[in-house]
C-alpha positions as CSV (number, residue, x, y, z in Angstrom):
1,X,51.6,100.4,41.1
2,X,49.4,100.5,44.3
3,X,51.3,98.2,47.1
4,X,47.9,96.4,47.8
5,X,48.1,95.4,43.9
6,X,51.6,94.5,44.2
7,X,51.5,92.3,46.9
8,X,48.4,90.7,45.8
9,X,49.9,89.7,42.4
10,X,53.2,87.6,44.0
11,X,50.8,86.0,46.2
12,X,48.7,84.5,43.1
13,X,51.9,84.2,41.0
14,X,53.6,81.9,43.9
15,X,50.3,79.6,44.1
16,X,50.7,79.1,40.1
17,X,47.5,80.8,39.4
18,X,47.2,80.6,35.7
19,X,45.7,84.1,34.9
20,X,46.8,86.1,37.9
21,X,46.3,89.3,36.2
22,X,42.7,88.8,34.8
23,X,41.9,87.1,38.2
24,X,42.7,90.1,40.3
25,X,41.0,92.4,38.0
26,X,37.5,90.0,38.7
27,X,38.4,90.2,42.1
28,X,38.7,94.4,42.6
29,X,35.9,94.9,40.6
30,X,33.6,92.5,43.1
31,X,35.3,94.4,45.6
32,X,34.2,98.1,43.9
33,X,32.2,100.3,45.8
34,X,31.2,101.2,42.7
35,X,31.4,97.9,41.3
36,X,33.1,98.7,38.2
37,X,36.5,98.0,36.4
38,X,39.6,99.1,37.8
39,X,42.8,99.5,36.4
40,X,45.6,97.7,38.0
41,X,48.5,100.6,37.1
42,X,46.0,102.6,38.7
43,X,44.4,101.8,42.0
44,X,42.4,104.2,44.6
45,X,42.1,101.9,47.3
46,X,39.3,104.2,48.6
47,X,37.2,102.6,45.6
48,X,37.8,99.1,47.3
49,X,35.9,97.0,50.0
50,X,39.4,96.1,51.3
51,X,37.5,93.6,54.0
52,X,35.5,91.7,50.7
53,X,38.8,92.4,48.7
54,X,40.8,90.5,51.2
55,X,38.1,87.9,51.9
56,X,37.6,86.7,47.7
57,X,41.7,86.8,47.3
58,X,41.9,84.2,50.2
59,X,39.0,82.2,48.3
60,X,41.1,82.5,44.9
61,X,44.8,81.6,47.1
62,X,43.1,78.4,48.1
63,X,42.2,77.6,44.3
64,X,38.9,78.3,44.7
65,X,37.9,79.2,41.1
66,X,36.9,82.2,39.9
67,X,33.6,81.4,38.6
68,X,32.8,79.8,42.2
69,X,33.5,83.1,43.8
70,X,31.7,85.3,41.8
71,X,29.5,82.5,41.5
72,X,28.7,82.9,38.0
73,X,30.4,81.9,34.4
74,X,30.0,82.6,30.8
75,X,28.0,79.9,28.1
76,X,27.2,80.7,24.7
77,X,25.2,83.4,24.6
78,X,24.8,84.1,29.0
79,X,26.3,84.1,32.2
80,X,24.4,81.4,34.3
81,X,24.8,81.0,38.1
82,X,26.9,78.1,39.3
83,X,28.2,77.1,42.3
84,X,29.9,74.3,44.0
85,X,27.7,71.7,43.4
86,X,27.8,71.8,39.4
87,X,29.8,71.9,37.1
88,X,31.3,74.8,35.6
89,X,30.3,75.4,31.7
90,X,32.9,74.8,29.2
91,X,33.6,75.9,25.8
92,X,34.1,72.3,24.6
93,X,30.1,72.0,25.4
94,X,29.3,74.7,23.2
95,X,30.0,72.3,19.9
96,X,26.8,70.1,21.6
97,X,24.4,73.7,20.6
98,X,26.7,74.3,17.2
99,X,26.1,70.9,16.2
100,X,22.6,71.0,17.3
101,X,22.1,74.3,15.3
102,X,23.0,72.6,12.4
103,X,20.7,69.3,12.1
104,X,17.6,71.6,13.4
105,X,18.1,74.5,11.1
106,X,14.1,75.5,11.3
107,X,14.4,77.5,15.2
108,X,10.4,77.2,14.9
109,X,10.8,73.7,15.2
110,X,8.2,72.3,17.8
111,X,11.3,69.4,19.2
112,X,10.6,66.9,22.5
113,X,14.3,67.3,24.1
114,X,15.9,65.4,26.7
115,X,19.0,66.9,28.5
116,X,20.7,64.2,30.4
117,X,22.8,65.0,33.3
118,X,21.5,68.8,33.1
119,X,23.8,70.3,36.2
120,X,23.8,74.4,36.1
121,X,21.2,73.9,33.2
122,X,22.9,75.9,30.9
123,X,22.7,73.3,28.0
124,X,18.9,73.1,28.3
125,X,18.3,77.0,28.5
126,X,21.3,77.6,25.4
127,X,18.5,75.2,23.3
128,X,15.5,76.6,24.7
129,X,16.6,80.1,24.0
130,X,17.4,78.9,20.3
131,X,14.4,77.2,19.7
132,X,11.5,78.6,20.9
133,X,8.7,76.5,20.2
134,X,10.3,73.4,22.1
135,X,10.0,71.7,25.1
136,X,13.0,70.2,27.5
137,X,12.7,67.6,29.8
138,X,16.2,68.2,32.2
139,X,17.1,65.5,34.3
140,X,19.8,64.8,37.2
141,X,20.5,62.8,40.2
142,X,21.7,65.7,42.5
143,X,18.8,67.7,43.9
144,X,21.6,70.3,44.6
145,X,22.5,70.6,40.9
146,X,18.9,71.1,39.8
147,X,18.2,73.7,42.5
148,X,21.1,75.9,40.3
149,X,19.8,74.4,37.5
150,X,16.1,76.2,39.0
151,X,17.6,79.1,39.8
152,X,19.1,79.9,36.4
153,X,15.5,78.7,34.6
154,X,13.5,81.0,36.3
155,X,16.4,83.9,35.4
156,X,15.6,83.8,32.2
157,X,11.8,82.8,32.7
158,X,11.9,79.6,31.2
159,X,9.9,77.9,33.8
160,X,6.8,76.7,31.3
161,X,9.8,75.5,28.5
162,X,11.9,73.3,30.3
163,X,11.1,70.6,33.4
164,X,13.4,69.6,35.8
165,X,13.6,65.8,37.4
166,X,15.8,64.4,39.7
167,X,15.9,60.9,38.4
168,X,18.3,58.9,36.6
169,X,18.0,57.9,32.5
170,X,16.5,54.4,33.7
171,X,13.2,55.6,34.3
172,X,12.6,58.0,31.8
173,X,9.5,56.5,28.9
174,X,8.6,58.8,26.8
175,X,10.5,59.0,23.5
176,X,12.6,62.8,22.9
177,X,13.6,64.1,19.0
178,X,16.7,65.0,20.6
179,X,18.9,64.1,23.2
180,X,22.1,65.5,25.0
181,X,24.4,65.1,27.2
182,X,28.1,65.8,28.5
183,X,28.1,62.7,30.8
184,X,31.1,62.1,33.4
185,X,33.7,60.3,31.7
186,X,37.3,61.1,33.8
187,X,38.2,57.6,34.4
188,X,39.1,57.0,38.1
189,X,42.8,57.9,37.7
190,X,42.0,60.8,35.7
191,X,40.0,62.0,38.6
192,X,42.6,61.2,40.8
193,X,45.4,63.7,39.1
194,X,43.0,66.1,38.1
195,X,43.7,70.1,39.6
196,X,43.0,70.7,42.9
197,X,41.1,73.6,41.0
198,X,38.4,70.9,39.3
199,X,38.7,68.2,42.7
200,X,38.0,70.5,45.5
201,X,35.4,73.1,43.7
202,X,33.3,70.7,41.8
203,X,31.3,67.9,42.0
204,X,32.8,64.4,41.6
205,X,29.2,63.1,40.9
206,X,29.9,65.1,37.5
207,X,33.2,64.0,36.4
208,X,33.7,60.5,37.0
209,X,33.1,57.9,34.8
210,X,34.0,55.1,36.6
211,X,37.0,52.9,36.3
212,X,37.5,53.4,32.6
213,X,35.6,56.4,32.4
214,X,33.3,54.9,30.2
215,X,30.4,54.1,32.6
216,X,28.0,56.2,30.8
217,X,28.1,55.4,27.6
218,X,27.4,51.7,28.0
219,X,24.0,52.8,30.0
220,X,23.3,54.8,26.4
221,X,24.1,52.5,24.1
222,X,21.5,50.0,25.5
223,X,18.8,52.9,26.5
224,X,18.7,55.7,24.4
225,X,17.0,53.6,21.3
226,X,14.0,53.1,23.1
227,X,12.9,56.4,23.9
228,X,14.5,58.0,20.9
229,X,11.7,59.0,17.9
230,X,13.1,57.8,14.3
231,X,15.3,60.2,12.8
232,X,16.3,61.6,16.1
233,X,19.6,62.4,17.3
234,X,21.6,61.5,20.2
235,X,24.7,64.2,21.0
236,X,27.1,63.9,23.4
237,X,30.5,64.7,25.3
238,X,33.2,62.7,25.6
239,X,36.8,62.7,27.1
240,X,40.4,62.6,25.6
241,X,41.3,59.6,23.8
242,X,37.8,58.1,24.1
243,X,36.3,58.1,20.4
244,X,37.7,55.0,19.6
245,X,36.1,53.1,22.8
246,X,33.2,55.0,22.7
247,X,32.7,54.0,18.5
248,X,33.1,50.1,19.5
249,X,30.5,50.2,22.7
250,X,27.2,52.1,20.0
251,X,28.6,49.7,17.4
252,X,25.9,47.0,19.2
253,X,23.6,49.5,19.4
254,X,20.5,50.7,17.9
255,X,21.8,54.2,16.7
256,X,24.0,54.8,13.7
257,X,27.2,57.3,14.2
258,X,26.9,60.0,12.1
259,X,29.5,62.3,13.0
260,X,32.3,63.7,15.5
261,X,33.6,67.4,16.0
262,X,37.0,68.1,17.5
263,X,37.1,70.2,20.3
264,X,39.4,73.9,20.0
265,X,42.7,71.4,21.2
266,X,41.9,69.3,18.5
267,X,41.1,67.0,20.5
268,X,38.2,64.5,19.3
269,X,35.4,65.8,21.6
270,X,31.9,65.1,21.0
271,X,29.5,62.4,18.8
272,X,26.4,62.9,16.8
273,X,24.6,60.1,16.1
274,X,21.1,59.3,14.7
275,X,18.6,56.7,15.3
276,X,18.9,53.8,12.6
C-alpha cells in the first residue's frame, strides 16, 4: 500500500476517527484530478492533488467532519449542502417524512406546512419533493442557516413551493395542516460532553435546549394549537430519555398524542400528535 495511504491512515486511527477508512477514501476522491473513486490497496499518487489532499486531511485530523469538508451530506432521497452553521441531517429525522408519509397518503394533497427551526432545509425540501401540490412556510432565527437553507431551495428549484423567514414561532398567525420540527433539546450538560466533532462544527443555536433540554417544547405546547387547522398534526424530534417529560408538558395542552416511533437505537425518538 502507497506510503502516502499508510501514513495517512495511523494519523486518523491515533485521533480516534471512527471510520478512518471510509473517511480517507471521501478525502482522495475530493482530492482526484479526476475526481473519482480510488482504491486504497491501490494508489497512483499522480491521480491526487497532494496540496488539496493534505489540506482536507488536516481539516478531518482536527475533527472537522466529513460532511463539513465536502460540504455536503446525504437525507432521504438527496445530498443537500450544509455547512458550519447548520446542522448536519440525520437519519433519526428521516422517521419525521416516514411518519408524515403515512398520515398524508394522497401526495396530491394541496397541505399549508410549517417547518419549525428549518436549518439546511432539508426537512422542508424532503416534503415538498413528496408532495407536490403543497406549500411550506420554513422558518429560523439564524439568517446564516436560512442562507444554506436558500441555497439548497433554489438546487432543486423549489423557490415558488417553499418560503423562508427568519423569525421565531411567536410571531407566526396563520394556521398550517402540518407542522414539524426537530427542535434543540441537548440539555446544557449534554452539550457540554457532547464530541468535539458536534461542538466545534456545528451550531449550538441548534442543539441546545436549555437547562433541561426541554425549552422548546413548553413554547409548543402553549402555541402550536392556535395556528394548527383541526385534524392537523404536529411532528416532532426529541432527545434520549425525553418521551416521558415531553408526554407530561402536551398533557395541558390543546393537542392529543397520537403516537411515538423509536429511532434505529431503539431509542424513543420522535412524537406525532394531532389537534384535539
Amino acid at each position: 500500500m502507497n506510503s502516502l495511504i499508510v501514513d495517512s491512515l495511523e494519523k486518523l486511527r491515533k485521533k480516534n476517527i471512527l471510520n478512518p477508512e471510509l473517511d480517507l477514501r471521501i478525502i482522495l476522491k475530493k482530492s482526484s484530478k479526476k475526481n473519482k473513486d480510488l482504491i486504497l490497496s491501490n494508489i497512483n499518487t499522480d491521480d491526487i492533488n497532494i496540496k488539496t489532499f493534505k489540506k482536507l486531511l488536516s481539516k478531518r485530523l482536527e475533527y472537522k467532519p466529513i460532511s463539513k469538508i465536502i460540504k455536503k451530506k446525504h437525507f432521504w432521497k438527496n445530498e443537500f449542502y450544509v455547512n458550519t452553521q447548520v446542522l448536519d441531517p440525520r437519519p433519526e429525522s428521516e422517521i419525521i417524512i416516514e411518519e408524515t408519509l403515512k398520515i398524508y397518503k394522497n401526495r396530491s394533497q394541496k397541505l399549508k406546512i410549517l417547518d419549525i427551526g428549518t436549518g439546511s432545509g432539508c426537512l422542508s425540501i424532503s416534503l415538498a419533493n413528496e408532495y407536490v401540490e403543497s406549500t411550506i412556510t420554513a422558518i429560523d432565527v439564524s439568517k446564516q442557516a436560512l442562507k444554506v437553507a436558500q441555497k439548497n431551495i433554489q438546487k432543486f428549484n423549489l423557490e415558488k413551493k417553499i418560503k423562508l423567514k427568519l423569525t421565531s414561532i411567536e410571531n407566526i398567525k396563520n394556521k398550517f395542516d402540518l407542522i414539524i420540527s426537530n427542535p434543540p433539546y441537548l440539555t446544557d450538560n449534554e452539550y457540554k460532553n457532547c464530541q468535539l466533532e458536534i461542538k466545534k462544527y456545528e451550531p449550538k443555536i441548534a442543539l441546545s435546549g436549555g437547562k433541561d433540554g426541554l425549552k422548546f417544547y413548553r413554547i409548543y405546547s402553549n402555541i402550536l394549537h392556535k395556528i394548527m387547522n383541526k385534524g392537523s398534526y404536529f411532528i416532532c424530534e426529541i432527545g434520549n430519555q425525553q418521551l416521558d417529560q415531553c408526554i407530561k408538558i402536551f398533557e395541558k395542552s390543546k393537542l392529543s398524542l397520537i403516537n411515538t416511533k423509536k429511532d434505529l437505537q431503539n431509542t424513543e425518538r420522535t412524537m406525532i400528535f394531532t389537534k384535539i
